[in-house]
VMD Tcl script that builds the backbone (N, CA, C; Angstrom):
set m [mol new atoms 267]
animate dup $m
set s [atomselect $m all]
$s set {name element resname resid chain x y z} {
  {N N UNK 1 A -26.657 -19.139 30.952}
  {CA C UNK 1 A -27.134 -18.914 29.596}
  {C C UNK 1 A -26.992 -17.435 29.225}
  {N N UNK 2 A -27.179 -16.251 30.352}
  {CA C UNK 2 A -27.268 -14.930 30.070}
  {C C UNK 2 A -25.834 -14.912 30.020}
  {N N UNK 3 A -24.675 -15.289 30.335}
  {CA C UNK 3 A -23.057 -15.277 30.053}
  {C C UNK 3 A -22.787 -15.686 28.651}
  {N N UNK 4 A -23.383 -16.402 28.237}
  {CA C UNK 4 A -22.997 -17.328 27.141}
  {C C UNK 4 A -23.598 -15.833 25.955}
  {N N UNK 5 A -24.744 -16.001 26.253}
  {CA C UNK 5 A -25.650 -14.741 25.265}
  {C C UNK 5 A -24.453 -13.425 25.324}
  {N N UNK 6 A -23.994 -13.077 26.171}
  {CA C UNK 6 A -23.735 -11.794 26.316}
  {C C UNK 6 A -22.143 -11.729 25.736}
  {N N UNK 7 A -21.586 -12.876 26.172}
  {CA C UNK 7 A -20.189 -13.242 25.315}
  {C C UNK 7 A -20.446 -13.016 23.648}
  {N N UNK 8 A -21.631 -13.928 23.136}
  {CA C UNK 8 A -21.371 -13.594 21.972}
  {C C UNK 8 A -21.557 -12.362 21.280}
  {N N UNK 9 A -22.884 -11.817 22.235}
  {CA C UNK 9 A -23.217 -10.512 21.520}
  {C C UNK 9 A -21.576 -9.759 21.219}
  {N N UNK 10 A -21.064 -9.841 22.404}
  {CA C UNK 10 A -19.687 -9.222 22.517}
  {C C UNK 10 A -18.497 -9.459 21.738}
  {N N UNK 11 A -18.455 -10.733 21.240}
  {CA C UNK 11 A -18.075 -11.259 20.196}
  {C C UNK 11 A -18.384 -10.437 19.093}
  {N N UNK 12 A -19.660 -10.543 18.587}
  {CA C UNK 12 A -19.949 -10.351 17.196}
  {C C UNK 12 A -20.077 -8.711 16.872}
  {N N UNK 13 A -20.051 -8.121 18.201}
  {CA C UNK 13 A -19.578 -6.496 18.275}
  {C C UNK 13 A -18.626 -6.247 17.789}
  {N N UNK 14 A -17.191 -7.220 18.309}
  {CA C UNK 14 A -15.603 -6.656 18.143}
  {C C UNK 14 A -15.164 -7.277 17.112}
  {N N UNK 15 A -15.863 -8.183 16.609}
  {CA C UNK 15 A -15.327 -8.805 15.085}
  {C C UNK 15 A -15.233 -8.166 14.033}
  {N N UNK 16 A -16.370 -7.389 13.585}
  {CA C UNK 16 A -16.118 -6.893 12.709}
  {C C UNK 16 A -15.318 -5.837 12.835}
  {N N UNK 17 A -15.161 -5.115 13.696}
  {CA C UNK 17 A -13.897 -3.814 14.266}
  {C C UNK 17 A -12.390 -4.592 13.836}
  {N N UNK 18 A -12.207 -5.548 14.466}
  {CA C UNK 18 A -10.870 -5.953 14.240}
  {C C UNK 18 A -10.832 -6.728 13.199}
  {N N UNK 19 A -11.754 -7.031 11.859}
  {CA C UNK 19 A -11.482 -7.527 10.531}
  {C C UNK 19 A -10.836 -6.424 9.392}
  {N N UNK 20 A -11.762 -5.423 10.074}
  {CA C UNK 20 A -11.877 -3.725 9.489}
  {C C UNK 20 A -10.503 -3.017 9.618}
  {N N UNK 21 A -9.849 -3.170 10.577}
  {CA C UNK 21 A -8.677 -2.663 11.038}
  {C C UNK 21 A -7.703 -3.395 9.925}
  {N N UNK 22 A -8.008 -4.674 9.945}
  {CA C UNK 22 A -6.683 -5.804 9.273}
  {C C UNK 22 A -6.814 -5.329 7.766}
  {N N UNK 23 A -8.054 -5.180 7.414}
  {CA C UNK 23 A -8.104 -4.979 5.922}
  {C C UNK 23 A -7.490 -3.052 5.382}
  {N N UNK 24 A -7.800 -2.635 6.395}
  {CA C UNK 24 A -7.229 -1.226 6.324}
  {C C UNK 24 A -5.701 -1.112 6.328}
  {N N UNK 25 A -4.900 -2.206 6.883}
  {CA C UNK 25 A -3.447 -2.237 6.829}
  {C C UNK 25 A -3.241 -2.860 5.525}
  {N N UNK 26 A -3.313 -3.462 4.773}
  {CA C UNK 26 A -3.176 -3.719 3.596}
  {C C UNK 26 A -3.830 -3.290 1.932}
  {N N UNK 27 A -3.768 -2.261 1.718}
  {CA C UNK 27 A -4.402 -1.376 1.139}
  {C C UNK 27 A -4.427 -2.299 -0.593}
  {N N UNK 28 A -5.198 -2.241 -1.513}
  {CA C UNK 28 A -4.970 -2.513 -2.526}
  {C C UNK 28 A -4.142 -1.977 -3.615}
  {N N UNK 29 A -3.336 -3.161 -4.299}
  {CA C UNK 29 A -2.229 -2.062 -5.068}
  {C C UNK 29 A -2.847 -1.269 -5.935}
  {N N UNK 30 A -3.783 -1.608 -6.410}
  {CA C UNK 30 A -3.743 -1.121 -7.826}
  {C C UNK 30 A -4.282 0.543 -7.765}
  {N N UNK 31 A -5.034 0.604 -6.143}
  {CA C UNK 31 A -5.384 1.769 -5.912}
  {C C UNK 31 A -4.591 2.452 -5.114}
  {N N UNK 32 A -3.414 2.173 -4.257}
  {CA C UNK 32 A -2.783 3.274 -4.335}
  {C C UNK 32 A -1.721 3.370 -5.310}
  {N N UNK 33 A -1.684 2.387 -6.323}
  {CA C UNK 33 A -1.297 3.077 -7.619}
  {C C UNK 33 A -1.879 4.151 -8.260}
  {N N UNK 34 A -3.238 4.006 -8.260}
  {CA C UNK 34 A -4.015 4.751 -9.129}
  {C C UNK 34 A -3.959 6.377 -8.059}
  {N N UNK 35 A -3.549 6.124 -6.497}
  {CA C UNK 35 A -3.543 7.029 -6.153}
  {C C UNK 35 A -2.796 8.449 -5.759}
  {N N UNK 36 A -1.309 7.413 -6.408}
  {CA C UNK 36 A -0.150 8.482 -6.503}
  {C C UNK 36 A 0.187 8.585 -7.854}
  {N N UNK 37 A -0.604 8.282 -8.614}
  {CA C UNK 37 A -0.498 8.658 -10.488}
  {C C UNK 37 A -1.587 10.070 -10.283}
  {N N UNK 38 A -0.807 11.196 -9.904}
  {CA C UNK 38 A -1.256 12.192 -10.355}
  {C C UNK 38 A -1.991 12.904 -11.556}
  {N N UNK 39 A -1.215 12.439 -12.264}
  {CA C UNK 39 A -1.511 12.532 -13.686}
  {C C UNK 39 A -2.227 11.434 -14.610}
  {N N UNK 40 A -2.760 10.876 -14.379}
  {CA C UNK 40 A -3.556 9.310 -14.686}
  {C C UNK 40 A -2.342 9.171 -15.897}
  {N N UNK 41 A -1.160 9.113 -15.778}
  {CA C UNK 41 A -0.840 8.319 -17.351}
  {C C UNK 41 A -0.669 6.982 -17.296}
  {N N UNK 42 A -0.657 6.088 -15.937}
  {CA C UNK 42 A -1.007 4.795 -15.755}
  {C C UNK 42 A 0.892 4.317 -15.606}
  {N N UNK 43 A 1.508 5.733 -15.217}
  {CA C UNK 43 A 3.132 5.348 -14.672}
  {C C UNK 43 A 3.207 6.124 -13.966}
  {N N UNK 44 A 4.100 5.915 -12.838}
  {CA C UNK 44 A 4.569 6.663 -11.573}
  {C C UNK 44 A 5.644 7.493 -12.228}
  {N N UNK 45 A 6.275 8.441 -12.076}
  {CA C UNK 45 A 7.307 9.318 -11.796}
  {C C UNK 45 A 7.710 9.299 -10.338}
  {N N UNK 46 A 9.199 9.188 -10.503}
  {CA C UNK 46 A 9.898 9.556 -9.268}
  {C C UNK 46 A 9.319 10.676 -8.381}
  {N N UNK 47 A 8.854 11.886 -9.188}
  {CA C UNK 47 A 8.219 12.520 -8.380}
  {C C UNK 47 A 6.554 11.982 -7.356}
  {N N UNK 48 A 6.041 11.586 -8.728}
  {CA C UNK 48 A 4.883 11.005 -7.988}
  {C C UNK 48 A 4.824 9.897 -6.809}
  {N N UNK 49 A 5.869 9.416 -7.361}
  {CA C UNK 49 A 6.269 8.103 -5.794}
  {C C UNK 49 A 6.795 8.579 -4.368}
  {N N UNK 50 A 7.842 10.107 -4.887}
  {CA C UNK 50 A 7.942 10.135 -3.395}
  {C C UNK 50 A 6.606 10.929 -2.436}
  {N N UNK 51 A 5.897 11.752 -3.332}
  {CA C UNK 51 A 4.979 12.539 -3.052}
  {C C UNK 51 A 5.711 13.839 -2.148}
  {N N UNK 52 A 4.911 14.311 -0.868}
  {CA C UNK 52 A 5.476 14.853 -0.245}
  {C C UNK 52 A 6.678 14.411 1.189}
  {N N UNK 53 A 7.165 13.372 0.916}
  {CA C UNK 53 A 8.103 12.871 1.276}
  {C C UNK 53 A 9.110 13.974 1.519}
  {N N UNK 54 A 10.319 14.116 2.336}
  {CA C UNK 54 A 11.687 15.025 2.600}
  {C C UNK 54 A 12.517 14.235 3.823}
  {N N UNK 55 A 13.792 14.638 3.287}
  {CA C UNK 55 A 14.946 14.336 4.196}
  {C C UNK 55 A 14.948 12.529 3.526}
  {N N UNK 56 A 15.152 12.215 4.762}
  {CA C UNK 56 A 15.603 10.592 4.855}
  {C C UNK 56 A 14.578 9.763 4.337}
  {N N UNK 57 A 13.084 10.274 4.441}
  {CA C UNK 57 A 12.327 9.403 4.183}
  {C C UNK 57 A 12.065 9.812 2.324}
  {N N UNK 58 A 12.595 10.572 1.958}
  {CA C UNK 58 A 12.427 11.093 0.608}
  {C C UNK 58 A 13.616 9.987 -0.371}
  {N N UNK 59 A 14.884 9.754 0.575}
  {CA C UNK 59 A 15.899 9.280 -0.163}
  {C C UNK 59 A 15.600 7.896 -0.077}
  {N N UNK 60 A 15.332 7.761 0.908}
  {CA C UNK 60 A 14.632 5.611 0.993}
  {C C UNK 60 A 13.571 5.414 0.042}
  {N N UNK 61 A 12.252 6.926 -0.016}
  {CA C UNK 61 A 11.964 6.134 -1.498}
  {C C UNK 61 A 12.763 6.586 -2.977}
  {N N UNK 62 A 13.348 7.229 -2.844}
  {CA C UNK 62 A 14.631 7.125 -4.187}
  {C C UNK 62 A 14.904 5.814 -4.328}
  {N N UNK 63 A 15.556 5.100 -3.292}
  {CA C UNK 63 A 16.310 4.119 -3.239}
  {C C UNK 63 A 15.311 3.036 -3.560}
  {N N UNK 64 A 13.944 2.961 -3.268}
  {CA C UNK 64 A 12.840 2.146 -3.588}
  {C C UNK 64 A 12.448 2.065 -4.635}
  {N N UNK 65 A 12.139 2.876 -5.435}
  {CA C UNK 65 A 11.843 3.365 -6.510}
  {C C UNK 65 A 12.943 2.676 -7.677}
  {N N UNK 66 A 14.196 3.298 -7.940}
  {CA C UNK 66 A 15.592 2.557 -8.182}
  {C C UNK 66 A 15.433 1.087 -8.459}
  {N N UNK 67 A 15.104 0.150 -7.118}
  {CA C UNK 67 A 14.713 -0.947 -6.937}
  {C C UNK 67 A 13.581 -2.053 -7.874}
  {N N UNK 68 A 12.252 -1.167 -7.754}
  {CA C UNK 68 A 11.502 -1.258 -8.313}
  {C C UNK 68 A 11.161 -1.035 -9.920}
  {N N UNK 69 A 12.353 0.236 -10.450}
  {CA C UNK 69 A 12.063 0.283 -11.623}
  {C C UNK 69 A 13.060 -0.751 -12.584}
  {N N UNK 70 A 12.821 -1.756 -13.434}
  {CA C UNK 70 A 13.210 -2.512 -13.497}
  {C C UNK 70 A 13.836 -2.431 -14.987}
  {N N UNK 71 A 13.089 -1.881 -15.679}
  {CA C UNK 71 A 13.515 -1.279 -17.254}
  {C C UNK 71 A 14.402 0.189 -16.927}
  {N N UNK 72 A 14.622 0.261 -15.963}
  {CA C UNK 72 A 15.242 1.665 -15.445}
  {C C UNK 72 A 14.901 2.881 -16.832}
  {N N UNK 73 A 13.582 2.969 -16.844}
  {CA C UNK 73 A 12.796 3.981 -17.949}
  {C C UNK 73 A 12.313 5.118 -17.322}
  {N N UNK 74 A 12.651 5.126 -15.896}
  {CA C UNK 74 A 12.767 6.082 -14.979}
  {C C UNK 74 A 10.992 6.263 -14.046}
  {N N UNK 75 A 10.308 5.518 -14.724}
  {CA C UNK 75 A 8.718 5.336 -14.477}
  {C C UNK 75 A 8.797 4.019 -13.578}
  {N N UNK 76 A 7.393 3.574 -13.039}
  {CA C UNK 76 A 7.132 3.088 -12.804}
  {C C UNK 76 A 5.698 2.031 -13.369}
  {N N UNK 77 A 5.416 1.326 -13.889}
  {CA C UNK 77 A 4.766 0.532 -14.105}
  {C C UNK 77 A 3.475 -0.373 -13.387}
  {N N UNK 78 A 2.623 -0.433 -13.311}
  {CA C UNK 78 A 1.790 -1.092 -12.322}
  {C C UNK 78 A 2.183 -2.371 -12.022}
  {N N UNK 79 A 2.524 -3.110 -13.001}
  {CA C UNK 79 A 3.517 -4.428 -12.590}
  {C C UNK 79 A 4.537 -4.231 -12.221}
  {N N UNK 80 A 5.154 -3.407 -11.625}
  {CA C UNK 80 A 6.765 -2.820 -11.338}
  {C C UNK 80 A 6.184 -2.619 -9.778}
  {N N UNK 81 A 5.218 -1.352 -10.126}
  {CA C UNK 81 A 4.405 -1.510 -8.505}
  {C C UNK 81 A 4.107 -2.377 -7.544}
  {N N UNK 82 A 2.994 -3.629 -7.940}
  {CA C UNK 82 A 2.560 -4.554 -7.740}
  {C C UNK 82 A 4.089 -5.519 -7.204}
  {N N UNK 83 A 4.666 -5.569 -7.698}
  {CA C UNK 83 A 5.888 -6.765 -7.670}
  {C C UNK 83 A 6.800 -6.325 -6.473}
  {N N UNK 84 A 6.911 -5.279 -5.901}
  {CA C UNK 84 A 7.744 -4.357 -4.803}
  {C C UNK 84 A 7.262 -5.495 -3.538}
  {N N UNK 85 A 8.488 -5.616 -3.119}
  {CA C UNK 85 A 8.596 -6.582 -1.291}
  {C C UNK 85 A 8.189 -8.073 -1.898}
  {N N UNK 86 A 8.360 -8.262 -3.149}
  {CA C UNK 86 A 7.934 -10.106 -3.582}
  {C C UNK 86 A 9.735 -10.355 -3.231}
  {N N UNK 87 A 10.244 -11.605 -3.527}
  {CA C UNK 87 A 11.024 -12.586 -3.169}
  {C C UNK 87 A 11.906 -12.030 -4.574}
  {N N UNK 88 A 13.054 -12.007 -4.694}
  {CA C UNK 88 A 13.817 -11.669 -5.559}
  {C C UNK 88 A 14.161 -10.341 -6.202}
  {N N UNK 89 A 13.647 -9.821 -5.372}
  {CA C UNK 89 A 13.644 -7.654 -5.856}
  {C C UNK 89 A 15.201 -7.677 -5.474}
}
mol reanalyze $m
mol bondsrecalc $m
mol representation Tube
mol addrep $m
């Protein structure tokens, strides 16, 4: 019975650690939208998307960005955001 008790305590220790972790890998869009809109105008700039990005990892988000902007208005859109890695980009 003291195995059984001590399993769960142990259980209900590491659960919430490893729910916490999962939800931290998937961040919400709308806030790190809101968090690389420097300028709150509620659109990304190329600049604002790559941030401090350089070299190779600066040109992959060029190339992302490109991808994503869909009215090619050179911004980005929160639905432009949001829609990035769906099925048909």
């Amino acid at each position: 019975m003291k195995k059984f008790l001590a399993l769960l305590l142990v259980a209900g220790v590491c659960s919430p650690g490893i729910l916490s972790a999962q939800e931290k890998k998937k961040p919400d869009p709308e806030a790190q939208f809101a968090k690389l809109d420097k300028n709150s105008d509620k659109k990304l700039s190329l600049e604002e998307y790559k941030g401090k990005r350089t070299g190779d990892k600066a040109t992959k988000a060029e190339e992302q960005f490109k991808k994503m902007d869909k009215d090619s208005d050179g911004s980005l859109t929160l639905e432009e955001f949001k829609a990035r890695g769906k099925k048909g980009q």
